[in-house]
N, C-alpha and C positions, 0 to 999 in steps of 0.2 A: 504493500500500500504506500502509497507517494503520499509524498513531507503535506502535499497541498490538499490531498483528501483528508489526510487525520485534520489539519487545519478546521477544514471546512465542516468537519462532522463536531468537533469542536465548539465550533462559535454557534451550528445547529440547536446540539446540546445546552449551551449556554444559555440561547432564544426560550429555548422551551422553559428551562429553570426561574427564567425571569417572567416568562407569560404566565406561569402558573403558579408563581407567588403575589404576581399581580392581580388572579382573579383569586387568589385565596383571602387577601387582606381585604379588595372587595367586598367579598360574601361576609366578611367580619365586622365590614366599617356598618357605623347604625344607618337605619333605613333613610333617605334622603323623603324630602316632599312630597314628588311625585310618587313615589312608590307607598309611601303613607297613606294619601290619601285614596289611591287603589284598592290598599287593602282595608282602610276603616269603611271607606264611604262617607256617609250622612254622620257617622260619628265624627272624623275627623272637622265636617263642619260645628259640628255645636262643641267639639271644646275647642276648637276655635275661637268660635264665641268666648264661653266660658273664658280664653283668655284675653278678653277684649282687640282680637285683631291681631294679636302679636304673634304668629306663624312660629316662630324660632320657639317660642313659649311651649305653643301647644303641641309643636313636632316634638321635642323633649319629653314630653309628656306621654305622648304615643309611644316615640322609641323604649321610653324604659318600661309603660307596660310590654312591649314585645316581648324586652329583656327578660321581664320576671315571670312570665307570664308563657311566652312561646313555643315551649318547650313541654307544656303540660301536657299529658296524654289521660284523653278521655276512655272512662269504664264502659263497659255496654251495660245496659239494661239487662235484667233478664225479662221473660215474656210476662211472665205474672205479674212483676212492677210496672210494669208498659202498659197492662190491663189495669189497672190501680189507680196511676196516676192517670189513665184515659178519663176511667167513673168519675173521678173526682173532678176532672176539670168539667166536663160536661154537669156534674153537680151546680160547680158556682156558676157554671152558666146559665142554668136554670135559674138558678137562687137571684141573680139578678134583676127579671123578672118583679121581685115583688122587694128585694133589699140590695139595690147596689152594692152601697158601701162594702155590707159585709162579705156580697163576691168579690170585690176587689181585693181585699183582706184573704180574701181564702186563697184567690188567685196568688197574689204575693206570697205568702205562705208557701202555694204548692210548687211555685219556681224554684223558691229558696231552697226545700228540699231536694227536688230534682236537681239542681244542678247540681249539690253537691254532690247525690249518689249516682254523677256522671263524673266526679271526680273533680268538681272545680271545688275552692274554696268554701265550705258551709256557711250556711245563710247567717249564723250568729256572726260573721265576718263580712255584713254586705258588703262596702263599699272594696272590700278586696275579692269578693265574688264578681262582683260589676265588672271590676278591671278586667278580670283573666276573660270573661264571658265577651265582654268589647273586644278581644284580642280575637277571641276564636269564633263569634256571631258578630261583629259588627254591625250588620244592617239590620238585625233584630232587636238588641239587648235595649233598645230606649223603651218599648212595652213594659219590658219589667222596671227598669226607672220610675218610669210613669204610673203605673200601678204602686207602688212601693210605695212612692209619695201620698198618693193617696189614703193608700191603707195606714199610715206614718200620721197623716194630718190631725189636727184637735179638730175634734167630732162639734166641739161648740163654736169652732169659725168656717169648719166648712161650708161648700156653697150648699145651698139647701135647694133651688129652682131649677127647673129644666135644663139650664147649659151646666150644669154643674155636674146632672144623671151625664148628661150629652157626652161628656168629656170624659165620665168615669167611662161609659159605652166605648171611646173609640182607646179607652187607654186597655181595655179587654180585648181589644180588637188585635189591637196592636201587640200585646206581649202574647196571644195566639200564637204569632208566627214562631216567637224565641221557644214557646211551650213546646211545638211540633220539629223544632230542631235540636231540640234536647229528648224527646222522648222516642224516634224516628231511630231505628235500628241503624243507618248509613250515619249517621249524625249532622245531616245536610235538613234542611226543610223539607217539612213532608209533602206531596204533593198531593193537591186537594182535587178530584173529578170534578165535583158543580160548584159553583159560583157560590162564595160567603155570602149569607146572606146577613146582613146588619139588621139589630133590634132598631126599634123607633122610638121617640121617647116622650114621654106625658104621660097622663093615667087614665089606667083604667077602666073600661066603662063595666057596669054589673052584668053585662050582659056577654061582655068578650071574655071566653073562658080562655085559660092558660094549656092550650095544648100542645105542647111545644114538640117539633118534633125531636122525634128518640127519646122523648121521655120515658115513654113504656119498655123500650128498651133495654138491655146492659149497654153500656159504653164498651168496645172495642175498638183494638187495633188490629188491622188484617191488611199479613205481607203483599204487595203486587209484585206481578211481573218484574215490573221495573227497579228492584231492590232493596224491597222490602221496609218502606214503607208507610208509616201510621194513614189513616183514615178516620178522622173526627169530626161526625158532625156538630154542624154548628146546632147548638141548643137555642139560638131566641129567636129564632123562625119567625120576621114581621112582626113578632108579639111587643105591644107596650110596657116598658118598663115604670113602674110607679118613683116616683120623684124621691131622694134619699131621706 
């Protein structure tokens, strides 16, 4: 072999050792902006917010949940808890119906559970539950936020009037989605056949009975095709919810 091949295989070798220290420190440096806000989404805007504008604030913020957070490895369910927490959340969903509040309260509750026994941080630990669940649902975890606060608030300042139900309504709406990606065998969100249908809100008349569908029902989850799964219906089927 000639002086000029060793050379060349050489400075080859050399490329490679620096190419692939280069992407090694890469993969190590914290997540830049764009890549942030990829992976949070609609989070990455509200603690944005949350930091009044200041980007460099709230990117910091994001990067070190990744950091503490990233690395966590979620439990599976087994089938019987999956049937468990299905009844139950179709419970507060009924119960909403005739007492918001305290479905929202149950709802909160039964997040806090479940995430835990998916392996995130327990619920006696919110706001470091929050974090890891932002890290790995992003575009979910503001339902259970949302809910939380609710179930959190003084019962003697809460709203008491229709945009008060209103709000609790789409705050159950909304932490739905994070319920069905935590309890969803693939750990992705579960995919729903028909159309959600949203309660409506005011009261009552005596003559509107409460029959909601799947009431008569058990609550179940059942595998699809497509990888198994959850299937929950929505329990306030058009029905009126009376005012909290």
């Amino acid at each position: 072999m000639s002086t000029g091949v060793i050379i060349a295989l050489i400075v080859i070798v050399a490329v490679v050792v620096v190419v692939a220290a280069a992407l090694l420190l890469r993969a190590r440096r914290p997540q830049g902006g764009r890549s942030l806000q990829r992976r949070f989404g609609p989070e990455y805007d509200r603690t944005l917010a949350r930091h009044d504008g200041d980007a460099k604030a709230a990117e910091r913020d994001l990067a070190e949940r990744v950091r503490r957070h990233g690395s966590l490895e979620t439990r599976p369910l087994e089938p019987a808890a999956r049937e468990q927490y299905a009844a139950r959340w179709t419970a507060a969903q009924e119960r909403f119906v005739d007492s918001p509040r305290d479905a929202v309260a149950e709802a909160d509750q039964l997040l806090a559970e479940l995430a835990g026994d998916r392996g995130f941080p327990d619920g006696g630990r919110y706001e470091e539950q929050l974090e890891a669940l932002s890290v790995h649902h992003a575009h979910h975890v503001h339902g259970y936020r949302r809910v939380h606060r609710f179930a959190q608030a003084d019962t003697v300042g809460a709203p008491e009037n229709g945009a008060g139900t209103e709000e609790m309504r789409e705050a159950m709406i909304e932490a739905r989605a994070l319920f069905e990606d935590l309890v969803s065998t693939t750990g992705h969100r579960a995919g729903i056949g028909a159309k959600t249908e949203q309660p409506q809100t005011g009261t009552k008349s005596a003559t509107d009975t409460r029959a909601v569908e799947g009431a008569s029902a058990p609550a179940h989850t059942d595998r699809t095709a497509a990888g198994g799964r959850s299937n929950l219906s929505w329990a306030f089927n058009r029905r009126h919810a009376k005012g909290s």
